[in-house]
C-alpha positions as MATLAB code, in Angstrom:
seq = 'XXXXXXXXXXXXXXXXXXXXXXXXXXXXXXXXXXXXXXXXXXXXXXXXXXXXXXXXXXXXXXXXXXXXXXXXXXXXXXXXXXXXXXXXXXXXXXXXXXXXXXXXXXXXXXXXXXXXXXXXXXXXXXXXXXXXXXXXXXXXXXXXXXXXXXXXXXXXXXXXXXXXXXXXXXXXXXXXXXXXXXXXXXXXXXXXXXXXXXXXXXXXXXXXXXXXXXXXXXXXXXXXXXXXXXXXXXXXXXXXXXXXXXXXXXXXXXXXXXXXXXXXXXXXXXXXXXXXXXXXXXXXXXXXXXXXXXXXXXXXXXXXXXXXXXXXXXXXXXXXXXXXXXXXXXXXXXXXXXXXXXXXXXXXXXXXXXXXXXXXXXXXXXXXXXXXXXXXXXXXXXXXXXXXXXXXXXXXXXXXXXXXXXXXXXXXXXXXXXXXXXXXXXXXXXXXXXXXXXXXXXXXXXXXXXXXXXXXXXXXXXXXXXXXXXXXXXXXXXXXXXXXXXXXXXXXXXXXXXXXXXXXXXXXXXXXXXXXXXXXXXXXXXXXXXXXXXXXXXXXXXXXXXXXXXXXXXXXXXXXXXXXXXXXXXXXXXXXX';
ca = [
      95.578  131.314   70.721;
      95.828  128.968   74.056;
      98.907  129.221   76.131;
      99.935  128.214   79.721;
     100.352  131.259   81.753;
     103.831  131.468   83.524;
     103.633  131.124   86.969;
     103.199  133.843   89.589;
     106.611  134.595   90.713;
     107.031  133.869   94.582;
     108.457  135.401   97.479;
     111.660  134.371   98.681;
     111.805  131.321  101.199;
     113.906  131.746  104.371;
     114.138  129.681  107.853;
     116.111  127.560  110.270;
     115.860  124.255  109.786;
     118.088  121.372  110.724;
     120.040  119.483  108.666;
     121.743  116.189  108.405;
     125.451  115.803  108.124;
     127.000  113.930  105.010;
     130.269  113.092  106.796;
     129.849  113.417  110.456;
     126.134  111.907  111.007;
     124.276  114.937  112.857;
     122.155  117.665  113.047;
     122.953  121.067  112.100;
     120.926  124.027  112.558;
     121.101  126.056  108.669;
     119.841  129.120  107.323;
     117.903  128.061  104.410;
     116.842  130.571  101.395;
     115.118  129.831   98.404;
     115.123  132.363   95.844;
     112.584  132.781   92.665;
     113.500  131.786   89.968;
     117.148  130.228   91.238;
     118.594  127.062   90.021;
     120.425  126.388   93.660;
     118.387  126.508   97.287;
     121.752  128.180   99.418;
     122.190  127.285  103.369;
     123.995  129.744  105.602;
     125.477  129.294  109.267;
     123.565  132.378  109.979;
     122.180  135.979  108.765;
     125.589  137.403  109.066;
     126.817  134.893  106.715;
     124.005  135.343  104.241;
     124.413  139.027  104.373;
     128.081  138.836  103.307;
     126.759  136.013  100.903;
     128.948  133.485  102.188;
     126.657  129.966  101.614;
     128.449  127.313  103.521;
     126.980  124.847  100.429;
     124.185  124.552   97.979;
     121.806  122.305   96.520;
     121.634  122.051   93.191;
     117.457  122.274   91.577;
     117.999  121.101   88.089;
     116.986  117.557   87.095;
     116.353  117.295   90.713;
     113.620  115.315   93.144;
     112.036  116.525   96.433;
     109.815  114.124   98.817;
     108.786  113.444  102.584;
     111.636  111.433  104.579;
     110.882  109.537  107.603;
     113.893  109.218  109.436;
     113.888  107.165  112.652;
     117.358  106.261  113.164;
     118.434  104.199  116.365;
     115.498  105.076  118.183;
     116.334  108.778  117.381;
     113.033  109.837  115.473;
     112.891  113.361  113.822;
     109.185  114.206  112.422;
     108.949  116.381  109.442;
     111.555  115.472  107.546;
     112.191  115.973  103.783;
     114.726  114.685  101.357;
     116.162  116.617   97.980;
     117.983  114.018   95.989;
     120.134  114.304   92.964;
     122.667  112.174   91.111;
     125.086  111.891   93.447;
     124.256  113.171   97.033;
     121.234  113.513   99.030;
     120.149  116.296  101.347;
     118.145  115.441  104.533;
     116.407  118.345  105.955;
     114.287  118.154  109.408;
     111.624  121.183  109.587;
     109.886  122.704  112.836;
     105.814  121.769  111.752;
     103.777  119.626  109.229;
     102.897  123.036  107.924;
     106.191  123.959  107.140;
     107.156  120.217  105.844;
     104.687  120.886  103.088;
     105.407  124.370  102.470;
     109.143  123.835  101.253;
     108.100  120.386   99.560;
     105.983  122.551   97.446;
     108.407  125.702   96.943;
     111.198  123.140   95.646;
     109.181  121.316   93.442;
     108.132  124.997   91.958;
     111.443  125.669   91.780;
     112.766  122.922   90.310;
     110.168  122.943   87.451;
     111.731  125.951   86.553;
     115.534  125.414   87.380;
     118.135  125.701   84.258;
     121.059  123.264   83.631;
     124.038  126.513   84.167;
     127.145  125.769   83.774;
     128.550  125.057   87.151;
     125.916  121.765   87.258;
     127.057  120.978   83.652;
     130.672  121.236   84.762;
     130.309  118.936   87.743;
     128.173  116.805   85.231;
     131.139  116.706   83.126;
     133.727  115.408   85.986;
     131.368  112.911   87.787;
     130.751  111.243   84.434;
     135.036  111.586   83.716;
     135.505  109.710   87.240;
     132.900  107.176   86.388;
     134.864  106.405   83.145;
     138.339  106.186   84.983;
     136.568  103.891   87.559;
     135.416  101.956   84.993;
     138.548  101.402   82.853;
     140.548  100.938   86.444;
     137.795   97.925   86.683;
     138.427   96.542   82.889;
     142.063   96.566   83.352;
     142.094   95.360   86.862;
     143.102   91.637   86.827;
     140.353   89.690   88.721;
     140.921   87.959   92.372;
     139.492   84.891   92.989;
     140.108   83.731   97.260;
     140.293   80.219   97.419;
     140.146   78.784  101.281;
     142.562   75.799  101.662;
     140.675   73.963  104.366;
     141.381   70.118  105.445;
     142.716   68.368  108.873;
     146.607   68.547  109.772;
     149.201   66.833  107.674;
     146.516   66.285  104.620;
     148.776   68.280  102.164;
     147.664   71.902  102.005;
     150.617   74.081  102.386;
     151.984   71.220  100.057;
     149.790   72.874   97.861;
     150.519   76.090   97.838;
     154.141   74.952   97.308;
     152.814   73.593   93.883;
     151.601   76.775   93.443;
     154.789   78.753   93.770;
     156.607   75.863   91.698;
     153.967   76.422   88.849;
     153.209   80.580   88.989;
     155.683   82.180   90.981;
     158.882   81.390   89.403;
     159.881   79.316   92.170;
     161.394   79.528   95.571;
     163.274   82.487   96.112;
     166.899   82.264   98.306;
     165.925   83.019  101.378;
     162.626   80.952  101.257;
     165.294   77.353   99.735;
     167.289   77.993  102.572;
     164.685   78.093  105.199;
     163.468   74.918  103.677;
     167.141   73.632  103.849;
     167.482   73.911  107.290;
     163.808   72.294  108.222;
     164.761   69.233  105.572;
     167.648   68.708  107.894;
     165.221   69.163  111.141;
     162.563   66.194  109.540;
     165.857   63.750  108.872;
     167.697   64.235  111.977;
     164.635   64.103  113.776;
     163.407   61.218  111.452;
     166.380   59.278  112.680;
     165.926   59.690  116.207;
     162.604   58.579  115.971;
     163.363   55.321  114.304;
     166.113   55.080  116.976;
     163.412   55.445  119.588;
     161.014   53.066  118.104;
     163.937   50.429  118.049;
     164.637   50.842  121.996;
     160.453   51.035  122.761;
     160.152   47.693  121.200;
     163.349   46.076  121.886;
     163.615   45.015  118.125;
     166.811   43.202  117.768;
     169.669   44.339  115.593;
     173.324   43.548  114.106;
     176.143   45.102  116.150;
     177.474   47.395  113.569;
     173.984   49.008  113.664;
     173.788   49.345  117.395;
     177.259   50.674  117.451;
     176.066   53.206  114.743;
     172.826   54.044  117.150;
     174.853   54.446  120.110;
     177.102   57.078  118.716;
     174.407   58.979  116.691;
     172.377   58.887  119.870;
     175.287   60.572  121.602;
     175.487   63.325  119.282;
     171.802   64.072  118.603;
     171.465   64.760  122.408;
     174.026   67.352  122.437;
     172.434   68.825  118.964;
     169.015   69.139  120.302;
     170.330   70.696  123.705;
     171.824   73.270  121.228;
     168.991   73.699  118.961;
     167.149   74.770  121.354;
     168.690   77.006  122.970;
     168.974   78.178  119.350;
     165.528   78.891  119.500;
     164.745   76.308  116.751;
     161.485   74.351  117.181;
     162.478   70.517  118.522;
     159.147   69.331  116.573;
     158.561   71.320  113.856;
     156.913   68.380  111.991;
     153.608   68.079  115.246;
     154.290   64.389  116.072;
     156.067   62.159  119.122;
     159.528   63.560  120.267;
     161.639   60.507  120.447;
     162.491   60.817  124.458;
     164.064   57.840  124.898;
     166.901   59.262  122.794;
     166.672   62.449  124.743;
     166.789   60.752  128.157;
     170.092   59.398  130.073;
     168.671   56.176  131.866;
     171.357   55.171  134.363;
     172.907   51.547  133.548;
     176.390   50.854  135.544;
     177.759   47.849  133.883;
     177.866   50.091  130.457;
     181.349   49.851  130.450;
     181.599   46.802  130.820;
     178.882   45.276  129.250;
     180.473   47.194  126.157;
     183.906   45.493  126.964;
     182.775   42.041  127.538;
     179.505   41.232  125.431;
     179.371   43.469  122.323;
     182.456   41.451  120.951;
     180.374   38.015  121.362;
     177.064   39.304  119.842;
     176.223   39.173  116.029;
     172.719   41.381  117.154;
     171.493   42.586  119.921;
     168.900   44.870  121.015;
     168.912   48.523  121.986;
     169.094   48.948  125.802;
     169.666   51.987  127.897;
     173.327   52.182  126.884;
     173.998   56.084  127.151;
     175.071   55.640  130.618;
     174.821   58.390  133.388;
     176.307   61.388  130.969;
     175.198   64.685  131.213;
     174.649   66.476  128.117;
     178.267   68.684  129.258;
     179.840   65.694  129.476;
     178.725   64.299  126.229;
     179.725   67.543  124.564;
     182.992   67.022  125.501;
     183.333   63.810  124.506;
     182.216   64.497  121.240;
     184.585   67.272  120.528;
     187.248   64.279  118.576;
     184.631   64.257  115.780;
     185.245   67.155  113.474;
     183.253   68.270  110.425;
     184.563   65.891  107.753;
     185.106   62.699  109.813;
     188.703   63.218  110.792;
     189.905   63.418  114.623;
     189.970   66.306  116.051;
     192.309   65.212  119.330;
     192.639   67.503  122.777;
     195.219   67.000  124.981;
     195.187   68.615  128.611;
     198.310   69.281  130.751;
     198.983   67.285  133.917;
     197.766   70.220  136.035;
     194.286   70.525  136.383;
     194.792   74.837  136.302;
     197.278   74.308  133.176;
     196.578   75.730  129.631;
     195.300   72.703  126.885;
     196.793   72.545  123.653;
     194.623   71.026  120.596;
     196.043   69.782  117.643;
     193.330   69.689  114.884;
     193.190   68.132  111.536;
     189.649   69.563  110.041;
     189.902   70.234  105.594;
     185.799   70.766  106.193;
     185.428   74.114  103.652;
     182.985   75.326  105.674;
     185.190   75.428  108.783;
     185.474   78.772  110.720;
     187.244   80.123  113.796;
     184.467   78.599  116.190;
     186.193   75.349  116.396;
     184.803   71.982  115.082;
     183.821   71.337  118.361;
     181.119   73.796  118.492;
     180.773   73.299  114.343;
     179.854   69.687  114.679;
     176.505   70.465  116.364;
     175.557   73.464  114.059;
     173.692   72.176  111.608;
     171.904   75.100  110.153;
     175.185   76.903  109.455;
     177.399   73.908  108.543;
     175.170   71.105  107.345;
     175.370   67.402  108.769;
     178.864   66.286  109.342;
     179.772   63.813  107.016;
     180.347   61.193  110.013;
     177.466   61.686  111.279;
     175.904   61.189  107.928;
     177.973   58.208  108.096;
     176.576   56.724  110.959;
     172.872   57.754  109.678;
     173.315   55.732  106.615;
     174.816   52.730  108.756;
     171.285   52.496  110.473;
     169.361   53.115  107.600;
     171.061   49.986  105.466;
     169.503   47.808  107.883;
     167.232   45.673  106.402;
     165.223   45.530  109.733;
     165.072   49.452  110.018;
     163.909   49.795  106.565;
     161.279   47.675  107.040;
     159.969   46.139  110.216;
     161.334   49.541  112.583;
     159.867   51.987  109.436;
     156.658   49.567  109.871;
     156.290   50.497  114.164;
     157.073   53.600  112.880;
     153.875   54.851  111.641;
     152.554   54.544  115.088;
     154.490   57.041  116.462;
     153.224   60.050  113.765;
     156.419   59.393  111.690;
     157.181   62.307  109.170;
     155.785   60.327  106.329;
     158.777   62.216  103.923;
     161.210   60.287  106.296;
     162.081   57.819  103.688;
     162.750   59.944  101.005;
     165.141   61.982  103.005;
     166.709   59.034  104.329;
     167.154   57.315  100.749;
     169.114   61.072   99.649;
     171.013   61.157  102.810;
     174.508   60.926  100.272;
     172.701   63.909   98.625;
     171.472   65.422  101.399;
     174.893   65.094  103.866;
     176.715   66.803  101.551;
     178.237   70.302  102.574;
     176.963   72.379   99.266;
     173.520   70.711   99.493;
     170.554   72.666   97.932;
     167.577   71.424   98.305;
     165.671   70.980   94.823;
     162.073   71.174   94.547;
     160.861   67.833   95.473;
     162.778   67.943   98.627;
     160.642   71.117   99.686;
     157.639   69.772   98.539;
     158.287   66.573  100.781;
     159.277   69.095  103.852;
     156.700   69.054  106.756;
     156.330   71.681  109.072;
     153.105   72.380  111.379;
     151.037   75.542  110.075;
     150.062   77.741  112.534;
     147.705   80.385  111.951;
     147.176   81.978  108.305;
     148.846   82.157  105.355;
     147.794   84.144  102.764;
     149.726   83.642   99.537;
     148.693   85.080   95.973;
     149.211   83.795   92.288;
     149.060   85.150   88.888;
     148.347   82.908   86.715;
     148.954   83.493   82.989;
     147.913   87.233   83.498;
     144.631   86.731   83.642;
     143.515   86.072   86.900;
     144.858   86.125   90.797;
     143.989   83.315   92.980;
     144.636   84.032   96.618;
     145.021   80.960   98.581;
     144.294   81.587  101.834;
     146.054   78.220  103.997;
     144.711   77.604  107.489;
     146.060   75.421  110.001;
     144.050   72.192  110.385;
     144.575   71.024  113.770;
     141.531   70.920  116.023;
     142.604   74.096  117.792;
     143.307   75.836  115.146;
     140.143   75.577  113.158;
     138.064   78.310  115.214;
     139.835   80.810  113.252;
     138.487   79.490  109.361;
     135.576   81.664  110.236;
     137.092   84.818  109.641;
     137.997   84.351  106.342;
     134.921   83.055  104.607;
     134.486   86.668  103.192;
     134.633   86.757   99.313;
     135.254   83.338   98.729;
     135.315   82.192   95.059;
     135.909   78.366   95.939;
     136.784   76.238   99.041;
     139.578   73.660   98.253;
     139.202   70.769  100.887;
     142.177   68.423  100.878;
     141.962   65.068  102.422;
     144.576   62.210  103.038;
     143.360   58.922  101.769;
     146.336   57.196  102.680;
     145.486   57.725  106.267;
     142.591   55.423  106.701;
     145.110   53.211  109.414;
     146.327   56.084  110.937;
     145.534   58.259  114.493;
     145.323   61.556  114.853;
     148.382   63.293  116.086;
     145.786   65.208  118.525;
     144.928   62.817  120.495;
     146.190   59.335  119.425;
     142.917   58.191  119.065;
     140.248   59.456  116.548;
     140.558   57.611  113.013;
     142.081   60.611  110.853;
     140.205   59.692  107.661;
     136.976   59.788  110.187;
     138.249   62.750  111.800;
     138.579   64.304  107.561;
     134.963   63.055  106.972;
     133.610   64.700  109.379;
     135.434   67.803  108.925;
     133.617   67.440  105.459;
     130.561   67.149  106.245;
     130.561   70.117  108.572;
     131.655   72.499  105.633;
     129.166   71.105  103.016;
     126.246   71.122  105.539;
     127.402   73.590  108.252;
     125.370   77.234  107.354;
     128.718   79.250  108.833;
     130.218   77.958  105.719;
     130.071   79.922  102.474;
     127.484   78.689  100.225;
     130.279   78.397   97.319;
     131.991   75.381   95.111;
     134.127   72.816   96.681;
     137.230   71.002   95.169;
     137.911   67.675   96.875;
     141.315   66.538   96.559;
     141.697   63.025   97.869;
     145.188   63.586   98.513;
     148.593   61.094   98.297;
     147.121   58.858   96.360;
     150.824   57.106   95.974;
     151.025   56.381   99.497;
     147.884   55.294   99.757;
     148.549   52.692   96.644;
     151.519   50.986   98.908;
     149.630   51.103  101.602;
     146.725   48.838  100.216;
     149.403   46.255   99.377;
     149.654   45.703  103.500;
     146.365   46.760  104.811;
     142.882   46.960  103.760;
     140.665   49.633  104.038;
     138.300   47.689  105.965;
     140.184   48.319  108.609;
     138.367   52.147  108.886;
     135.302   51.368  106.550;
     134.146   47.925  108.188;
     131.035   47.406  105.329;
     133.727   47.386  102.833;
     133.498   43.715  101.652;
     135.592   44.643   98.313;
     139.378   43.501   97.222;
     142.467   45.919   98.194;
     142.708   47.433   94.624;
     143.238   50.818   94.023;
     140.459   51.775   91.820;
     137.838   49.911   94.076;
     139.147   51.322   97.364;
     139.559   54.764   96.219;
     136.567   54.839   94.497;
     134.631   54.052   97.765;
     136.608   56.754   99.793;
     135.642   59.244   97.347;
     131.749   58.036   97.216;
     131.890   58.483  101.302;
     132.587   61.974  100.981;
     130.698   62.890   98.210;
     127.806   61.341  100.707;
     128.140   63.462  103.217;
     126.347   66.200  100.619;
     123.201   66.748  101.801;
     120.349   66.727   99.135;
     121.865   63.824   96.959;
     124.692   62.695   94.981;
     126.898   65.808   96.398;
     125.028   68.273   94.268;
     122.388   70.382   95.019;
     121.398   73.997   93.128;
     123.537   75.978   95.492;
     127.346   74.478   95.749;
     128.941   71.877   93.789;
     131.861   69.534   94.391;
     134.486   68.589   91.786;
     136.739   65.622   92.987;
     140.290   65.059   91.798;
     142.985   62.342   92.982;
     146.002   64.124   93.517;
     149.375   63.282   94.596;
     150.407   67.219   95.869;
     154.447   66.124   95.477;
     154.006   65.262   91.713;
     154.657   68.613   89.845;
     152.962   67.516   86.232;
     149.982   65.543   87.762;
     149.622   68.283   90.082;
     150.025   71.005   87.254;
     147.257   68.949   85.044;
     144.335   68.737   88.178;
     144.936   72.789   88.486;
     144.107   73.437   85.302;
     141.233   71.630   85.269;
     139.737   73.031   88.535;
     141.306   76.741   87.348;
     138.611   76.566   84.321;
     136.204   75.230   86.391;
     136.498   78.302   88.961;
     136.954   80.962   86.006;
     133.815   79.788   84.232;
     131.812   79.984   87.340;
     132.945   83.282   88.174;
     133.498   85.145   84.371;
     129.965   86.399   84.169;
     130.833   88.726   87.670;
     133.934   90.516   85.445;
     132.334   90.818   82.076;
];
């Protein structure tokens, strides 16, 4: 009967050869043996070691592959190199000759022919495959994360966004976050104000007396609050556009007194001069110190002597009084609210017909908050010492984002969406590049309603040009991630009053159609898509979806995320199944 002879046993193998390191990445010099008919090839640090049978590791033979190995690693060659690789780790192993290159090739593969599954390689069999199937159900149960970059220019609407977002899947806003937003509401209406004030006085717009009496003493007090809000450290522009400095400034004008004496009494209207006279903002402080929280006087009378104690007699009921003294109260906003005269006067100015609409008009081109008419239209609301703010009034907050803000969403338990917002001013956009790792989606947002508008930047550049360009960078740009875009044309309300005033000719001059909303939107939106190269805004490697949005409306808002959340999950299922 025919039979295949066993092979001749063979000697054992021994040298020193050098091997690679698994953790640290160099080159060790090992004892390597290779014993007949042994399921492991053993390496020692030296004889002594391998005497007292001490291997310092071993490479296991069954089920196991041996071959030559160039290795030529930052221009750090090593010749004679050979590679034993199993399941999970590889061995690199540098010889002395060609000779002895082929020599252990050829004693491994013998040996490996004839290597035996023991139980120590079952065993570690047994775990890798148990910490493969943990891995794997840690994967199944792990709830996806889609990143979705919030890109656009400044004041389109993105962290208005991400508002949304916590309105919709994060329960909300939490105490700490409604009265940060508290505070900056009061910032864009006090600040609103002034503005308006300012515009008045740069124009010379003419208004009744009780309004210019109103002006003058809001003026008075805003100049002492903003000395004291900043030394506060509280931003003076938190909302990026013109700080009203006429307000700020004390122009000198010597017949004040007089002219207030003489001419206001004879004037129906007037116009806002340089009234404030020569006071200091000291001086104004102290002259403000009758006003108390809740309207009433608050009267100081000094002695005769100039060295003598004062005594004050105050009447102040405010229920948010303390021990500071109204005096100090009056100007401390963020702990006290607005005092209710000063809401008083703010709600003078603001029932002027003119304000509301010719001043509101100049307004605009001067980088008005646009939320300023909301918050001036709540002012009752707003002025009021328990005032919360409720969700629409921190969705219509403005405050410049600077830098990155990373914010993350579960929504319905079956997916994350991390929404990474970064600051769109001009300087700011350097940084986008570092995030465009691992992006599911890019979520441009752009502000239709801005198509009459300058950029805050430098009061010149078109911002709806400024947007379209931005555009067409990311779509065309190869730094960008080759991923789906969502286009929101954004404020699509404001942009609907606006186009009963001004035409969007005005930025588009080959528009030749009416001032509608569905023709003039409809054109916006076909100039972005445009800017697609290949066609149509599609092409076989990113796709756009456009939505009209209106980022302050919770339910419209809530419907145009669902649609673009299925549109992202069905994209991206296939990489979690």
């Amino acid at each position: 009967m025919d039979f295949n002879p066993a092979p001749p046993p063979r000697e054992t193998l021994r040298a020193y050869l050098s091997k690679k390191g698994h953790v640290v990445k160099n080159w060790k010099l090992r004892l390597f043996v290779l014993k007949p008919g042994s399921s492991y090839m053993e390496y020692f640090v030296d004889e002594t070691k391998e005497q007292q049978h001490l291997p310092q590791g071993r490479v296991p033979l069954y089920g196991t592959r041996v071959m030559e190995y160039v290795y030529n690693s930052n221009n750090n060659p090593r010749e004679f190199c050979l590679s034993v690789e199993t399941e999970n780790k590889n061995w690199i192993i540098s010889t002395g000759s060609k000779a002895q290159q082929l020599e252990w090739i050829e004693a491994i593969k013998h040996a490996i022919e004839i290597a035996v599954e023991t139980d120590e390689i079952k065993l570690q069999k047994h775990k890798t495959i148990e910490k493969q199937l943990q891995l794997d159900g840690k994967n199944k149960n792990k709830i996806p994360v889609l990143k979705l970059l919030l890109l656009g220019t400044g004041e389109s609407g993105k962290s208005t966004v991400v508002k949304q977002m916590k309105i919709l899947h994060h329960k909300g806003f939490s105490k700490e976050e409604e009265e940060f937003y508290r505070n900056l509401i009061y910032i864009n209406l006090l600040d609103g104000m002034a503005l308006l004030i300012h515009v008045i006085k740069e124009n010379n717009i003419e208004i009744p007396q009780e309004t210019l009496s109103a002006i003058k003493n809001y003026s008075s007090w805003y100049r002492v609050y903003i000395e004291k809000r900043n030394k506060n450290g509280i931003r003076n522009n938190p909302i990026g556009s013109m700080i009203p400095i006429s307000i700020l400034n004390n122009n000198n004008n010597k017949d004040n007194n007089n002219n207030n004496n003489n001419n206001n009494n004879n004037n129906n209207s007037s116009s806002l001069k340089n009234n404030s006279g020569g006071s200091s903002s000291s001086e104004l402080d102290k002259k403000m110190t009758h006003l108390s929280l809740d309207g009433s006087t608050c009267i100081n009378s000094n002695s005769a002597s100039p060295n003598g104690p004062s005594t004050t007699s105050t009447i102040n009921t405010h229920n948010r009084s303390n021990s500071d003294g109204s005096s100090n109260n009056i100007f401390n906003v963020q702990d006290f609210g607005i005092p209710p005269i000063i809401t008083n006067y703010i709600s003078t100015i603001w029932s002027d017909p003119v304000v509301q609409s010719e001043v509101m008009l100049q307004a605009q081109k001067y980088h008005i908050n646009e939320s300023t008419q909301y918050y001036l239209n709540e002012i009752k609301r707003i002025g009021k010492p328990t005032y919360q703010p409720v969700n629409l009034d921190i969705l219509k907050s403005r405050a410049t984002t600077n830098g990155v803000v990373e914010t993350d969403f579960n929504v319905n338990g079956d997916v994350i969406f991390r929404i990474v917002d970064v600051a769109g001013q001009r300087g700011e956009r350097k940084k986008w590049i570092n995030f465009f790792d691992d992006v599911t989606a890019i979520v441009f947002v752009a502000a239709i309603n801005e198509y009459d508008q300058k950029l805050v930047e430098d009061n010149c550049t078109n911002r709806l040009h400024e947007s379209l360009n931005l555009f067409d960078s990311i779509c065309n740009d190869s730094t960008f991630p080759k991923t789906s875009i969502i286009l929101f044309l954004n404020k699509i309300d404001l942009f609907r009053e606006k186009l009963k005033r001004t035409s969007i000719n005005i930025c588009f001059p080959d528009y030749n159609g009416d001032q509608s909303y569905e023709k003039s939107s409809n054109y916006i939106k076909n100039s972005f898509l445009s800017k697609k190269k290949g066609g149509n805004g599609i092409n076989s490697q990113n796709f756009i979806y456009f939505h009209f949005t209106c980022a302050t409306d919770t339910k419209s808002f809530e419907t145009v995320f669902n649609s673009v959340r299925d549109i992202i999950i069905s994209k991206t299922l296939e990489f979690y199944c």
